[in-house]
C-alpha positions as CSV (number, residue, x, y, z in Angstrom):
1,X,0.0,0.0,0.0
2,X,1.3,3.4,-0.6
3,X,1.2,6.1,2.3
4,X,0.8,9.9,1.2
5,X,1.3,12.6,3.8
6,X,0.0,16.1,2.4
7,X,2.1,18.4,5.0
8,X,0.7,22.2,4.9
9,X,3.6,24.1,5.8
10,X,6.5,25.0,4.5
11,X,9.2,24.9,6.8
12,X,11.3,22.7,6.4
13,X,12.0,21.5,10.5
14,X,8.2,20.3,10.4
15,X,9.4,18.1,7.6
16,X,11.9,17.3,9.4
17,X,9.8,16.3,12.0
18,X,7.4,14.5,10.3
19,X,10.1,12.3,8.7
20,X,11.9,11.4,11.8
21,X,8.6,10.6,13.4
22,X,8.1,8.2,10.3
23,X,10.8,7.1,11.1
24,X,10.6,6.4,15.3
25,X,7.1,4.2,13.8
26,X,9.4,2.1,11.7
27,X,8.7,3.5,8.2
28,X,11.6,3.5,5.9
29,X,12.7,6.7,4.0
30,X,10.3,8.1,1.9
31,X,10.4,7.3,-1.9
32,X,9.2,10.8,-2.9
33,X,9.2,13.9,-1.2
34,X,8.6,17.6,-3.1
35,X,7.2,21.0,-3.2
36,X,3.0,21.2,-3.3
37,X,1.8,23.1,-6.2
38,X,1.1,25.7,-3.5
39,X,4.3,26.1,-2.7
40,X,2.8,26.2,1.0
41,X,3.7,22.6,2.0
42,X,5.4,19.4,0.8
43,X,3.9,16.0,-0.1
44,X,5.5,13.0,1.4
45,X,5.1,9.4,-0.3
46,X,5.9,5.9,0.9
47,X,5.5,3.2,-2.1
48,X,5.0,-0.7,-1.5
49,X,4.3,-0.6,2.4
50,X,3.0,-4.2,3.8
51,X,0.4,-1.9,6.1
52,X,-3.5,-2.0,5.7
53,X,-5.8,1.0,5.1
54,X,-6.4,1.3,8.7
55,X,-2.9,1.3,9.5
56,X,-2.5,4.0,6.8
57,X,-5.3,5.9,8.7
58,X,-3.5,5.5,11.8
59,X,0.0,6.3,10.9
60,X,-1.1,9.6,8.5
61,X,-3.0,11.1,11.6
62,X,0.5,10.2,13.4
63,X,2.3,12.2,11.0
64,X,0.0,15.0,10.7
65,X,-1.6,14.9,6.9
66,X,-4.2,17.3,6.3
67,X,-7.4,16.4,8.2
68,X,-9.8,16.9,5.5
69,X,-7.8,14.8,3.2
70,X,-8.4,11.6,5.9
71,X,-11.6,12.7,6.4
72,X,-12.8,12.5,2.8
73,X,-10.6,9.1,2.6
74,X,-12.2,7.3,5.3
75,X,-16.0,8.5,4.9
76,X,-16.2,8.1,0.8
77,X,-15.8,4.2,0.8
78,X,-15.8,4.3,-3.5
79,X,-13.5,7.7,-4.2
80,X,-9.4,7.1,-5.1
81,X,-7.8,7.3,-2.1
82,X,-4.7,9.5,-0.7
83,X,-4.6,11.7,-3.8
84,X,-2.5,14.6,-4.3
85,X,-2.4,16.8,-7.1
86,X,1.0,17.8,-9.1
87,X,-0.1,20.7,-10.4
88,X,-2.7,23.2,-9.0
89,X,-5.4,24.7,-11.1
90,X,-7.2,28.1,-9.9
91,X,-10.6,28.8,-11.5
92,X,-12.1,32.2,-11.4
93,X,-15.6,32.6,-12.1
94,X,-17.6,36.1,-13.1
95,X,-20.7,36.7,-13.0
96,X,-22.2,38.7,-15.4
97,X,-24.6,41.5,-14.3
């Protein structure tokens, strides 16, 4: 199973802490870690862990992912789970009077 952590900040000792706390749990390095498309926060990606959803559940409330993110994962049983988005599209809407 892959584990995504979706951390909304930017400085770089809350990565820091996230990771060594990853680490303290007995996850392995992460396999992917870069800029948001914000530019406010980093995503953080395990690949191929032997853990189960709950487990994932567990350890990404551990480590701090965005709330809403675990939220939307753990009440909408048919959606893709742990998504995050490489780019990040803004869409302004007018109304016409």
């Amino acid at each position: 199973m892959r584990l995504t952590i979706d951390l909304d900040s930017w400085w770089f000792t809350d990565l820091q802490r996230v990771i060594n706390n990853a680490l303290s749990s007995g996850l392995p390095f992460p396999n992917v870690i870069r800029k948001s498309p914000s530019k406010r926060g980093y995503h953080i990606i395990w690949r191929n862990l032997n853990i189960s959803f709950e487990k994932a559940i567990q350890l990404r409330k551990a480590l701090c992912d965005d709330p809403l993110r675990i939220k939307f994962d753990t009440e909408r049983p048919n959606k893709p789970k742990q998504v995050l988005f490489r780019k990040k599209k803004i869409l302004t809407i007018r109304v016409k009077k």
